[in-house]
C-alpha positions as CSV (number, residue, x, y, z in Angstrom):
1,X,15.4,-1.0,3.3
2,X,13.3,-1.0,0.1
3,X,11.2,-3.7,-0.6
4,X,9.0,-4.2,-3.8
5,X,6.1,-6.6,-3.5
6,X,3.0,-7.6,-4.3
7,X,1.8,-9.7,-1.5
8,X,0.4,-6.3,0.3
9,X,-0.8,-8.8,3.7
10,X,3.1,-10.0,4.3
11,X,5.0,-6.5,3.6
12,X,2.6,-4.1,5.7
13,X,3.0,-6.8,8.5
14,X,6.6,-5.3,8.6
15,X,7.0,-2.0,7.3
16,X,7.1,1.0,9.8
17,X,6.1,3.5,6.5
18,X,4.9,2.3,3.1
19,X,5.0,4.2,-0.5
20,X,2.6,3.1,-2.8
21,X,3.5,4.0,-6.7
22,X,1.1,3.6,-9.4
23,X,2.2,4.6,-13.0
24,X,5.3,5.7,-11.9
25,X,4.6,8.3,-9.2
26,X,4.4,7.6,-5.8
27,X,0.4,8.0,-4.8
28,X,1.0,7.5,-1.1
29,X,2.6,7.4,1.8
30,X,2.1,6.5,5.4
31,X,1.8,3.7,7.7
32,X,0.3,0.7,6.8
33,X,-3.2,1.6,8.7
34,X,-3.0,4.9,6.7
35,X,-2.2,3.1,3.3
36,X,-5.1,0.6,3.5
37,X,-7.7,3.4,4.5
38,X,-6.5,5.6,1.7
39,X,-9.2,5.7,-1.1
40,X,-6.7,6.5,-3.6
41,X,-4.9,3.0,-2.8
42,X,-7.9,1.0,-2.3
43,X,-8.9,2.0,-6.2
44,X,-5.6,1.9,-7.9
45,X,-3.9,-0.9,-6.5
46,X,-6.1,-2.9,-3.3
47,X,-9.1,-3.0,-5.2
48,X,-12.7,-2.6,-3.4
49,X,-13.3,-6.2,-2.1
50,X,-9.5,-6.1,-0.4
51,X,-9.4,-7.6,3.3
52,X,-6.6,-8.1,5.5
């Protein structure tokens, strides 16, 4: 299933394995502890002040 959303809080609640993509490229991959601990995705897309 692909799913393409903004509201990060709803779709890691039910995704097994996220891909983040920022211009284009896919700048991570993992599960969704792994994707909102990863630097890279806090500064491109979660921004610093991002809590669950």
């Amino acid at each position: 299933m692909l799913i393409t959303d903004h509201n990060v809080r709803e779709t890691l609640d039910i995704c097994d394995i996220a891909y983040i993509v920022g211009d284009g490229q896919i700048i991570a991959s993992g599960s969704p502890d792994a994707i909102l601990t990863n630097q890279k995705v806090r500064d491109v897309y979660l921004g610093a002040d991002f809590r669950l």
